[in-house]
N, C-alpha and C positions, 0 to 999 in steps of 0.2 A: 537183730531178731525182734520181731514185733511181739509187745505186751500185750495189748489190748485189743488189737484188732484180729483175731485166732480166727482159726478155721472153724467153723462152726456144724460140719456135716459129718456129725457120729455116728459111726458104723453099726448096725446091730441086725436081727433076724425077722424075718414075716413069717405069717403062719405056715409057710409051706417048708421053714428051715435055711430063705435065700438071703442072700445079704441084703440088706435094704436099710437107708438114712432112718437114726432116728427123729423123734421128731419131740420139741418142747414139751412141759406137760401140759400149758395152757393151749397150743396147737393142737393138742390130742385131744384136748376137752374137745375143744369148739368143736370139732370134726366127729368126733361122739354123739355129739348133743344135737347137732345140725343134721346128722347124715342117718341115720336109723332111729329106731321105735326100741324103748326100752323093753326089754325082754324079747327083742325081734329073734325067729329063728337064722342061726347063721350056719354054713357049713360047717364051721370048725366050731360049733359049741353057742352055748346062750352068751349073748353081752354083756349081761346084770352086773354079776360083778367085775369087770372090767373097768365096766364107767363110773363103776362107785369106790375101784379104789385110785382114781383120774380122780373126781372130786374131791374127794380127801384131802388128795396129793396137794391141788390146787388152793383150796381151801386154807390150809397152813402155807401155802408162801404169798395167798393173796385172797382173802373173801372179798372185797368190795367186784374184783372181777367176776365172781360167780355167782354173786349177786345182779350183778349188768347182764350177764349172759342168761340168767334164768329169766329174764325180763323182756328180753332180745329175743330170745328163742320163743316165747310166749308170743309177744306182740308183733314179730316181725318176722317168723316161721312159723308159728301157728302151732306150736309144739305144746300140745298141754301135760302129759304126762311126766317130761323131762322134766319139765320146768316144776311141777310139784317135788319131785323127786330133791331136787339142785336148794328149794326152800328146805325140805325136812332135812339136809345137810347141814346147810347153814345155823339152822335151829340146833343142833347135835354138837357142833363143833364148838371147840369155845372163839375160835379165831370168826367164827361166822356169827352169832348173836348180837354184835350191833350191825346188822346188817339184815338180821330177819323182817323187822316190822314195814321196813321200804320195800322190801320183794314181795311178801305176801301181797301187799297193796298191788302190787305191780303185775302179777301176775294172775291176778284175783278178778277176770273180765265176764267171767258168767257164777252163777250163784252153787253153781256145783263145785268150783273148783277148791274151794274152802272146804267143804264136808270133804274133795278128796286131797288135797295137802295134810288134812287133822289124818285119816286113814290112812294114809303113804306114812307118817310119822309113828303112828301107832303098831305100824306094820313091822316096820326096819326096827324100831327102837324101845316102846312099849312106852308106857308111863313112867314117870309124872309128866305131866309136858312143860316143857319148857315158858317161862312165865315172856318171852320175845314171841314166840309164835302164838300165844295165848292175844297177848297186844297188837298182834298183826291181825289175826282172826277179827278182832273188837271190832278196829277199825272197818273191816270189811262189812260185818255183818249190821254196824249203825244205818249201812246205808242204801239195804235191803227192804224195798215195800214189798205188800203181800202177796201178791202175784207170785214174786221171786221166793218168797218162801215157802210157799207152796208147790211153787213147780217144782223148786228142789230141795224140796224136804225129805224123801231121800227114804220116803217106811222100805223095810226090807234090806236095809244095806248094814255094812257093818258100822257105819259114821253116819248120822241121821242130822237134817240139821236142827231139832231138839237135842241132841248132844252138845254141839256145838256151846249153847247155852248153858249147858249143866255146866261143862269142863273150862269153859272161857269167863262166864257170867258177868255178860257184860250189862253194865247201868243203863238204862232208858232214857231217853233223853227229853221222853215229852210222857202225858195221859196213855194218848195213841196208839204208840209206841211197845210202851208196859202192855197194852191189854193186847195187842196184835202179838207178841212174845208168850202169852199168859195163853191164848187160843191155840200157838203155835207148841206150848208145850202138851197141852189135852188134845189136841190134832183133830183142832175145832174152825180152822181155815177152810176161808172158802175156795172150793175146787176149781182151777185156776181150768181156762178154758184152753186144749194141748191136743194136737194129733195123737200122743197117748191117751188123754181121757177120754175122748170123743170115740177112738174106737172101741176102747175096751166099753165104754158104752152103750153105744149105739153100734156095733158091728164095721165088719169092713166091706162097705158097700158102696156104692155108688151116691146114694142122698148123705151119707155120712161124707164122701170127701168133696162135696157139691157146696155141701153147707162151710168144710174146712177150708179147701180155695179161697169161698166167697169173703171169710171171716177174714184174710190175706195174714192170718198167725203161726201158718207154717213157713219155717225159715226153711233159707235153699236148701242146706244141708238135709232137711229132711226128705223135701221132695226130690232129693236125689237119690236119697235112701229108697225111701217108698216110690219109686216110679214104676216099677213091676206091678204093687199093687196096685197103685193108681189105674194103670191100662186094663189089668183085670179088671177093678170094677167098672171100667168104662165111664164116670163121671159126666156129664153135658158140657162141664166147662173143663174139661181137661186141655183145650186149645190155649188157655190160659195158663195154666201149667209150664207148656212145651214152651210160651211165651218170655216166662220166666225164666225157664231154666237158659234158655240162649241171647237175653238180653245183658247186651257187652258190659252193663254196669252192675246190674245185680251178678252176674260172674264174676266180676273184680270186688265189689263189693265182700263175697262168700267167702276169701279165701280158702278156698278148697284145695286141697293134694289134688297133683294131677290125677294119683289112679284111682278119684274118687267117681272120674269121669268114666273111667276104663270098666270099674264094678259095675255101674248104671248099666253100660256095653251090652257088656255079659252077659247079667241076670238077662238080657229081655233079646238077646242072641235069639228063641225059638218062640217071641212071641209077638216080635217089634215089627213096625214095618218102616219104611225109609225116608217117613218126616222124622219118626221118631230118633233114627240114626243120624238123619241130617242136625236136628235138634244139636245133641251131644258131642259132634262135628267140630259144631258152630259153637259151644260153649268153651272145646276145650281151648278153640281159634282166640277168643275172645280172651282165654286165658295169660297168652301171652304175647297180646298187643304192645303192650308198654315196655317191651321187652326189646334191650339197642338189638340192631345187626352187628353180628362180626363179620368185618369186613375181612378181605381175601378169598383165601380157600382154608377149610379146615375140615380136617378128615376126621371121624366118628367111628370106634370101633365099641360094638354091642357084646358082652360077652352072654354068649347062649349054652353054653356046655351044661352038662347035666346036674352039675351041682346049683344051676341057676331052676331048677324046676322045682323046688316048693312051694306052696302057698304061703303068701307073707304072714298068714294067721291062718287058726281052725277056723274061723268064722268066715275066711276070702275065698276066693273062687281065683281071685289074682296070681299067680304067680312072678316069682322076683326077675326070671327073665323078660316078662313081661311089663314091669316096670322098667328095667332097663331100657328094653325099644321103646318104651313112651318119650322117656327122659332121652333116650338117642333121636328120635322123630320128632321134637320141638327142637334141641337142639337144631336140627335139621334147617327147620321154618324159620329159623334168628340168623343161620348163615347164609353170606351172600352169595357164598358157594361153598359147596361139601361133596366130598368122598363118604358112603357109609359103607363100614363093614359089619359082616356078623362071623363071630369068630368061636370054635369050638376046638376039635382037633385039628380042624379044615376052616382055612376063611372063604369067605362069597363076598362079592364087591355087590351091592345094591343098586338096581336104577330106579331111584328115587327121587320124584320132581317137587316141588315145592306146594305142588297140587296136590297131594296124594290126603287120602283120610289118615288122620294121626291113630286114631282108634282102628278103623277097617286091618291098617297096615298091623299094627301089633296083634288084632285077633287071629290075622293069617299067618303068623311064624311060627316057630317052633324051636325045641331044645334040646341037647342030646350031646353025648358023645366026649372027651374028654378036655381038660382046659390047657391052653397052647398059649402062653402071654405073648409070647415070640414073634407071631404072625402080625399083627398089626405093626409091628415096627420095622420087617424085614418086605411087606409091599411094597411096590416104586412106584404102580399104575396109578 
């Protein structure tokens, strides 16, 4: 009888009551952390605490791992919220505080993300804070010029980064320094030049996003956001724009979510015309150039039933079915052949060529009707 090498596939239940393998807790993390948006809506209820009593779990049989992973998922999923969340753990736990001040560092890639780790902490757990996230913040904020403190300084929030300062108060390291901190607490910085300030400014017009193009200070992510408006005010160099937005290296560059391509889509559905859809085409193409082929054939089933029909937020126009066919339609692009299905109560086999638009195809489908896991497994065609 074997000791050591045991069966390892423990029986337990899925949301729906079926049998199904469980799975590690460090497995569940990763798959948590990787695969949804905290607080995202789900059929069966909010995630929140789900994934926070996973880290926990994790945390007491191993913090340097969820340390790596909040780091991982930052720099190498582009996940900012988890990854704040995964620090204000580590800071909580006592098994996670030597481990805080390397993750803060680590996951700490634009100057907001500190004002929001300090507020994700103050959130879940209140005060006093903990003197490891305190040492992590230092470090971050030493190495903040003024630009950055201004862009996200943060007036109007509940973590300001003059907060940051009162609560962390960290030593100067130079003159400069002290007086750039000293302005920064009378909110006496100079106003940092930002697609936010410019328009709250100067309006949202056409010489305001003429002049903002020109300045080349808006990042992709913005101009992906603002493309609606951009069209509206019609710009003169808005070909510059479009430029942008589909050139293959500033696309890999952005790390963007694929459906951030899919929102652009949308919004401009009733006002774009068919550079600007070729544009966003060609962005998301570009998106996953670097991306191997599987070889073979592999078959793709979409689930579209109606519980796939919310918006992934109040703020999306997205829908989560709708992200599945995106993530089913690149999929698609990477195999060297594929079966796709869309499957509800009823499955449909897709004739889907390698040409087709990844975006056109998903704005044309649709969702409905009840969920059938069964059918994708019992096709033969």
């Amino acid at each position: 009888m074997s000791k050591f090498n045991t069966n390892n596939t423990t029986k337990t239940e899925n949301k729906s009551g079926r049998v199904a393998y469980g799975m590690s807790e460090k497995s569940k993390l990763i798959t948590q952390v990787l695969t949804s948006f905290f607080n995202e809506k789900k059929f069966y209820g909010d995630n929140s605490a789900e994934i926070q009593e996973t880290i926990k779990n994790v945390i007491k049989q191993d913090a340097k791992f969820v340390s790596n992973l909040a780091v991982f998922a930052r720099r190498e999923f582009n996940m900012r919220s988890i990854s704040h969340i995964l620090v204000a753990y580590l800071a909580h736990e006592i098994e996670g505080k030597p481990f805080v001040r390397q993750t803060v560092k680590g996951v700490s890639l634009r100057g907001g993300d500190v004002t929001e780790i300090m507020a994700c902490y103050i959130s879940l757990f209140g005060k006093p804070i903990p003197n490891a996230l305190k040492k992590g913040i230092n470090d971050v904020l030493q190495g903040f010029d003024e630009y950055t403190l201004a862009k996200y300084k943060g007036n109007g929030k509940a973590v300001k980064m003059r907060d940051l300062l009162c609560l962390c108060r960290p030593t100067p390291k130079t003159n400069a320094q002290s007086d750039m901190w000293k302005r920064l607490l009378e909110d006496k910085l100079e106003i940092p030049m930002t697609w936010e300030t410019e328009l709250s400014a100067n309006g949202n017009n056409a010489e305001t996003w003429e002049k903002l193009i020109d300045s080349e200070k808006v990042g992709y992510m913005a101009l992906l956001r603002n493309l609606r408006n951009i069209v509206n005010a019609d710009p003169k160099n808005i070909e510059k724009v479009m430029a942008d937005i589909e050139n293959t290296e500033k696309v890999k560059k952005s790390k963007q979510l694929p459906f951030r391509f899919l929102s652009a889509y949308k919004e401009l559905a009733d006002i774009g015309g068919s550079r600007l859809f070729d544009v966003l085409e060609n962005a998301v193409e570009a998106s996953i150039e670097n991306m191997p082929t599987f070889k073979g054939t592999t078959v793709i089933a979409v689930d579209v039933s109606g519980s796939m029909g919310d918006n992934i937020s109040d703020k999306s126009k997205v829908r989560c079915y709708e992200i599945a066919m995106l993530l089913g339609l690149i999929a698609n692009k990477i195999c060297e052949n594929s079966v796709f299905y869309t499957f509800n109560s009823d499955i449909k086999k897709y004739a889907i060529s390698h040409r087709n638009g990844i975006l056109e195809t998903v704005t044309n489908s649709y969702c409905g009707g009840g969920t059938n896991m069964f059918l994708p497994f019992q096709k033969n065609d």
